[in-house]
Chimera marker file (.cmm) of the C-alpha trace (Angstrom):
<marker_set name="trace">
<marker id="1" x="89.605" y="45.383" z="106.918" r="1" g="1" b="0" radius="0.5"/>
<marker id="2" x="91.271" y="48.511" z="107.806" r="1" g="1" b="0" radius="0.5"/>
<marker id="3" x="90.437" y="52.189" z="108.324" r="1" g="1" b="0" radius="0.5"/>
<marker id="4" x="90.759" y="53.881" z="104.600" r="1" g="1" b="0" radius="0.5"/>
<marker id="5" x="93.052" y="56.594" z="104.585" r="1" g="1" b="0" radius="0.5"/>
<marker id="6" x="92.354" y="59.481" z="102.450" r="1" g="1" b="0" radius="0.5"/>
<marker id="7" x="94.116" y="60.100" z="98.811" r="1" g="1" b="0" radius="0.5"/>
<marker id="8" x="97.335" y="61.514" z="99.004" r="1" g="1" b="0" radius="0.5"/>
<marker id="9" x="96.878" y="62.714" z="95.186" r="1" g="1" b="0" radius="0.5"/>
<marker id="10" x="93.734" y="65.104" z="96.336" r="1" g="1" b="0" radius="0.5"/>
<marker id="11" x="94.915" y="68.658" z="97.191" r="1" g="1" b="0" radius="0.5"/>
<marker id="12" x="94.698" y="70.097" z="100.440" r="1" g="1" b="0" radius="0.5"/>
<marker id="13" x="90.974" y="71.765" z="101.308" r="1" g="1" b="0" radius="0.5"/>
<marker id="14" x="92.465" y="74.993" z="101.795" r="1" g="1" b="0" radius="0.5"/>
<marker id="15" x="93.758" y="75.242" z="98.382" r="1" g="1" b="0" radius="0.5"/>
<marker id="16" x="92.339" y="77.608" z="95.921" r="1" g="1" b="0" radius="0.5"/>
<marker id="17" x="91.380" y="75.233" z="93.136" r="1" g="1" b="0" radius="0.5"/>
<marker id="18" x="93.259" y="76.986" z="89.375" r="1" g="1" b="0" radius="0.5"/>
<marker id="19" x="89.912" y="77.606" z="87.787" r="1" g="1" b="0" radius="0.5"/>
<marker id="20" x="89.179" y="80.123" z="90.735" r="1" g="1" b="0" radius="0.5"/>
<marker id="21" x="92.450" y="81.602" z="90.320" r="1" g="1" b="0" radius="0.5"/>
<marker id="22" x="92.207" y="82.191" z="86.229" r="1" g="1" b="0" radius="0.5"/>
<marker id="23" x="89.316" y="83.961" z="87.194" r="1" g="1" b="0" radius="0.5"/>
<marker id="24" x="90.185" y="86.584" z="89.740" r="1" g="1" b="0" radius="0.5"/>
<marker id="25" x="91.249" y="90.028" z="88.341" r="1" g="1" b="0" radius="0.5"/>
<marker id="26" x="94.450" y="91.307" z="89.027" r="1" g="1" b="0" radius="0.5"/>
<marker id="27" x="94.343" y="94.895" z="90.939" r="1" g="1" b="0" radius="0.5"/>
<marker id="28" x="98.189" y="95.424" z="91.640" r="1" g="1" b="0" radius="0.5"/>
<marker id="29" x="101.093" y="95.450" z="89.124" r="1" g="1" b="0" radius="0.5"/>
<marker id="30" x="104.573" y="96.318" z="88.721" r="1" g="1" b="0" radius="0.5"/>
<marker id="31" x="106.481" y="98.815" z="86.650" r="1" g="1" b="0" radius="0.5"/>
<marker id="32" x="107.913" y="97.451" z="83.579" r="1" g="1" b="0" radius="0.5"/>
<marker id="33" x="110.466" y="100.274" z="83.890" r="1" g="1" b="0" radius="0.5"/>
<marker id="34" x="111.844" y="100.009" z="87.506" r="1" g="1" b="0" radius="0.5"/>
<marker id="35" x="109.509" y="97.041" z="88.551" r="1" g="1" b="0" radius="0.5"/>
<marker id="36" x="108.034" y="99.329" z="91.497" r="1" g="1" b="0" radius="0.5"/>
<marker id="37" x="104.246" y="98.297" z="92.318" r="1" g="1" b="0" radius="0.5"/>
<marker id="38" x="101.386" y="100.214" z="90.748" r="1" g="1" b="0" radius="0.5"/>
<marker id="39" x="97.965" y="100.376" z="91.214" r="1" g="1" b="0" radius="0.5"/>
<marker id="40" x="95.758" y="99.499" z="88.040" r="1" g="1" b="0" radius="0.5"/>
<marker id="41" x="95.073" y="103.122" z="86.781" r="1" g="1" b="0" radius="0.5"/>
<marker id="42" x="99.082" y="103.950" z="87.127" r="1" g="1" b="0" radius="0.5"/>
<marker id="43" x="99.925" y="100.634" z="84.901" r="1" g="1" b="0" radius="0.5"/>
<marker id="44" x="97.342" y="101.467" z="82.437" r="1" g="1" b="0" radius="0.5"/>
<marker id="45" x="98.665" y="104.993" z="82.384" r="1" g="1" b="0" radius="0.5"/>
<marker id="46" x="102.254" y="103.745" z="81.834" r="1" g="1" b="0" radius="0.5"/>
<marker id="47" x="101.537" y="101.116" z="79.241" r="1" g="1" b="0" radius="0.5"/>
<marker id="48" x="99.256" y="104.550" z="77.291" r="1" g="1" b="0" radius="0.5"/>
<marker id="49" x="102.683" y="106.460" z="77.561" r="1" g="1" b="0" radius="0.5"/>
<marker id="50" x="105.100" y="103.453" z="76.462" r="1" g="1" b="0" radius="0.5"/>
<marker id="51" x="102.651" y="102.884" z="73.571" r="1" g="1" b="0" radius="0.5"/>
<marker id="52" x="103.056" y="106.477" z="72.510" r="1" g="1" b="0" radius="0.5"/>
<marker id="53" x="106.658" y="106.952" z="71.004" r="1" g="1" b="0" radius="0.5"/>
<marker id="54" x="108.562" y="110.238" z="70.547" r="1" g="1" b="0" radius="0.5"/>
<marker id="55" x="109.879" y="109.680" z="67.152" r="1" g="1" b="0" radius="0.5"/>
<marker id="56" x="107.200" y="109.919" z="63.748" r="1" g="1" b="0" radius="0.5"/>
<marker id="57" x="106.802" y="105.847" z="62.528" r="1" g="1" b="0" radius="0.5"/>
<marker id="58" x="107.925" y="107.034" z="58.836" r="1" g="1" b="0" radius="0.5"/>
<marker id="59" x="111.872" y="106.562" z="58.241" r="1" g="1" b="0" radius="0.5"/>
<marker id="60" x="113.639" y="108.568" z="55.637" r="1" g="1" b="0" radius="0.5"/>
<marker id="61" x="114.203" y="107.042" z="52.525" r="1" g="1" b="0" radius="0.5"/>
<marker id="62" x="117.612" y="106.320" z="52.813" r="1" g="1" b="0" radius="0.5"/>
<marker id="63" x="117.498" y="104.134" z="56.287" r="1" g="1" b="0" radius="0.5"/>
<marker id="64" x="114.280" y="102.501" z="53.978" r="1" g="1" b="0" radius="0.5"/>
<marker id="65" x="116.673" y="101.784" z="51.476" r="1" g="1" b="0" radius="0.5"/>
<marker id="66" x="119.653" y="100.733" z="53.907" r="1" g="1" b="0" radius="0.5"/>
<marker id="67" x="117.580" y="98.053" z="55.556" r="1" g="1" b="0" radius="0.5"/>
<marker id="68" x="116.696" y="96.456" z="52.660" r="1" g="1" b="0" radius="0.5"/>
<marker id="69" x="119.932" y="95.923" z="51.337" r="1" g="1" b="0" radius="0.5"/>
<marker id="70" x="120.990" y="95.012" z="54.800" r="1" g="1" b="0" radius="0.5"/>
<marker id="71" x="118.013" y="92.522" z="54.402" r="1" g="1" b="0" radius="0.5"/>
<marker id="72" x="118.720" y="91.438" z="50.779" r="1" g="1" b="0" radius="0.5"/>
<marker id="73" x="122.430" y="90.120" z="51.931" r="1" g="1" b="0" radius="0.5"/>
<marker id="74" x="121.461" y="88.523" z="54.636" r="1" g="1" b="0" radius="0.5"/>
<marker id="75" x="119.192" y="86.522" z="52.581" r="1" g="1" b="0" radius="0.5"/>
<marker id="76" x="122.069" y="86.194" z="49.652" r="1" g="1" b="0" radius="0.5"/>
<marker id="77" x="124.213" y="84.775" z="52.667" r="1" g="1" b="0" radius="0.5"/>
<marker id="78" x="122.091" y="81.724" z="53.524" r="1" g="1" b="0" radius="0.5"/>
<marker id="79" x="122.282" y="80.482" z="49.734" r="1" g="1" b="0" radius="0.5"/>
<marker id="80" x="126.299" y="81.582" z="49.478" r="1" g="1" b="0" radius="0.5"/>
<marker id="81" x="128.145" y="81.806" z="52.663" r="1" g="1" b="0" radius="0.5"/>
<marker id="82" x="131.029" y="82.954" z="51.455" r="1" g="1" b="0" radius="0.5"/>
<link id1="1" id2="2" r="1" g="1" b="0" radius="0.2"/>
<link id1="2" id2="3" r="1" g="1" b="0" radius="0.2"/>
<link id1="3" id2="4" r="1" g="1" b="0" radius="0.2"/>
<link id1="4" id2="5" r="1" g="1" b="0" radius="0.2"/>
<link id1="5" id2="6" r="1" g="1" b="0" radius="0.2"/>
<link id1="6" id2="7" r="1" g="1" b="0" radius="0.2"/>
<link id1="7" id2="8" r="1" g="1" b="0" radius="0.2"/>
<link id1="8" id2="9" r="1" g="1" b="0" radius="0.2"/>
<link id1="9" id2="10" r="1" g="1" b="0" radius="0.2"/>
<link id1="10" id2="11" r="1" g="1" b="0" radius="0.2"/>
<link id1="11" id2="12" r="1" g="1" b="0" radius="0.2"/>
<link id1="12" id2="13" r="1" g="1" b="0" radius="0.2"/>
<link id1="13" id2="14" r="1" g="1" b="0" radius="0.2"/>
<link id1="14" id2="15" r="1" g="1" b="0" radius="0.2"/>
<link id1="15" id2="16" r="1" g="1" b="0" radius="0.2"/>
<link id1="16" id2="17" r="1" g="1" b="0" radius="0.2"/>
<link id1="17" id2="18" r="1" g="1" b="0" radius="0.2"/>
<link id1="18" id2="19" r="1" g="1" b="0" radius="0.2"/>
<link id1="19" id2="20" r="1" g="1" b="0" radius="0.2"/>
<link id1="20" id2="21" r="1" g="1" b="0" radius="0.2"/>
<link id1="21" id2="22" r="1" g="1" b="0" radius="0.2"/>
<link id1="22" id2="23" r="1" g="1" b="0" radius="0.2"/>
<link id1="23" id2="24" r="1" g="1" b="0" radius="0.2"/>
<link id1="24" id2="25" r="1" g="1" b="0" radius="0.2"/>
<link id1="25" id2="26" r="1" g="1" b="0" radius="0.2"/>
<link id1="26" id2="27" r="1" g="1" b="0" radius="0.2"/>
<link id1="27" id2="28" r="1" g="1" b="0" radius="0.2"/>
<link id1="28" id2="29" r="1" g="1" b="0" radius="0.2"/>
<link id1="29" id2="30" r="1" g="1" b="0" radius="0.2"/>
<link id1="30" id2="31" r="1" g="1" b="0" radius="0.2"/>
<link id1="31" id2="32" r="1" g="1" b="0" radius="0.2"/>
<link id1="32" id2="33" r="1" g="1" b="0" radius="0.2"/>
<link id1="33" id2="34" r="1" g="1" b="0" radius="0.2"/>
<link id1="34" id2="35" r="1" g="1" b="0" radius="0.2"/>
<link id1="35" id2="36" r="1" g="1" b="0" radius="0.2"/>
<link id1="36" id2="37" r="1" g="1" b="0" radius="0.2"/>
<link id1="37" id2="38" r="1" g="1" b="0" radius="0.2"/>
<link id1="38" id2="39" r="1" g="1" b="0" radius="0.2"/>
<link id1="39" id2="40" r="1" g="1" b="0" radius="0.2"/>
<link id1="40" id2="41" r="1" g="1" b="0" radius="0.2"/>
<link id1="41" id2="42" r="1" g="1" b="0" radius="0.2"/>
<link id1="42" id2="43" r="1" g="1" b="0" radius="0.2"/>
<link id1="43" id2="44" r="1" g="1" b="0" radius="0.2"/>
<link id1="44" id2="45" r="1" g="1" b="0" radius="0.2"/>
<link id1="45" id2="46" r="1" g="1" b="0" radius="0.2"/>
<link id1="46" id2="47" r="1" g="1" b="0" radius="0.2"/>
<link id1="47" id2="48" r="1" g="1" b="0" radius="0.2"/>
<link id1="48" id2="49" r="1" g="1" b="0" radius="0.2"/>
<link id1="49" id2="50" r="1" g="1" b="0" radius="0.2"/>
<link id1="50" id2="51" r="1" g="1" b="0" radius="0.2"/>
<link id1="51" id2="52" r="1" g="1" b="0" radius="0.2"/>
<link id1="52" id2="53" r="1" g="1" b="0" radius="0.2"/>
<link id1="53" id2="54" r="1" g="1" b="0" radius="0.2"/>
<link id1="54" id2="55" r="1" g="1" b="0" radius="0.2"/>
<link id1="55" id2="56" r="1" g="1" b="0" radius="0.2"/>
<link id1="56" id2="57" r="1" g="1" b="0" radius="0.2"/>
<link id1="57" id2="58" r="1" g="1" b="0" radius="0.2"/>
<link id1="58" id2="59" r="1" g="1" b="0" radius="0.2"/>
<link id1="59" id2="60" r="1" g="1" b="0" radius="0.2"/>
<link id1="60" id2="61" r="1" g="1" b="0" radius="0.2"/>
<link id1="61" id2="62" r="1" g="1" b="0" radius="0.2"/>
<link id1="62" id2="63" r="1" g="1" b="0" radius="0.2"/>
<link id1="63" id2="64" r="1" g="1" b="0" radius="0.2"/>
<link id1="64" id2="65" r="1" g="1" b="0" radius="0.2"/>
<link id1="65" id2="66" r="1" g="1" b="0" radius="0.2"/>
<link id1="66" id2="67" r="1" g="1" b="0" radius="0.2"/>
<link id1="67" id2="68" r="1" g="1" b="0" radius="0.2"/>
<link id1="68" id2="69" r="1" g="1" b="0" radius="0.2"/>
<link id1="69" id2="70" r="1" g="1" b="0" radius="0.2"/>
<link id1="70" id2="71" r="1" g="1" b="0" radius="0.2"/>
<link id1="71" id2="72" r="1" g="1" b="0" radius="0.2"/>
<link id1="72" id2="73" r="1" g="1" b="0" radius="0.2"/>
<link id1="73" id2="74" r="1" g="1" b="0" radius="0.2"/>
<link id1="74" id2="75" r="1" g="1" b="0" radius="0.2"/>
<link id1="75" id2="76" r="1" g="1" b="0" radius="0.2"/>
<link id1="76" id2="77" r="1" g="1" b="0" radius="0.2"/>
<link id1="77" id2="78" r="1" g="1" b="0" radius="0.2"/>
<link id1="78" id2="79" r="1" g="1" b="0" radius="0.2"/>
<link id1="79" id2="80" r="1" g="1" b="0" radius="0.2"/>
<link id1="80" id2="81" r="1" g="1" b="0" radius="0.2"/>
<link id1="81" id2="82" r="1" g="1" b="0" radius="0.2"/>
</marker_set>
């Protein structure tokens, strides 16, 4: 019998197996704004400022009312397109 070669399904040595990989904590990101690299404090501080938006969450009673009729025909449509 011959020499027995190794599998060619096995992955190299060198390779970082995916379990290892899952487990490692990213320390460098990138700007969802420009995509320039940030460290970890800077992303955390940009996703805190993104989170935080300049305009009050209520909407004025008429865009309230707006929507929902913009809603309410758009719902009319799929049972009557015409």
């Amino acid at each position: 019998m011959g020499s027995i070669s190794p599998s060619v399904a096995l992955p190299p040595p060198e390779d970082t197996p995916e379990a290892v990989l899952r487990t490692e904590v990213i320390l460098e990101a990138r700007s969802r704004i420009d995509g320039e690299p940030l460290t970890a404090a800077e992303y955390a501080q940009l996703q805190e400022e993104l989170a935080q938006s300049r305009y009050a969450p209520q909407l004025s009673e008429d865009v309230r009312q707006t929507i929902f009729l913009l809603r309410l025909r758009q719902m009319l449509r799929i049972f009557n397109p015409f």
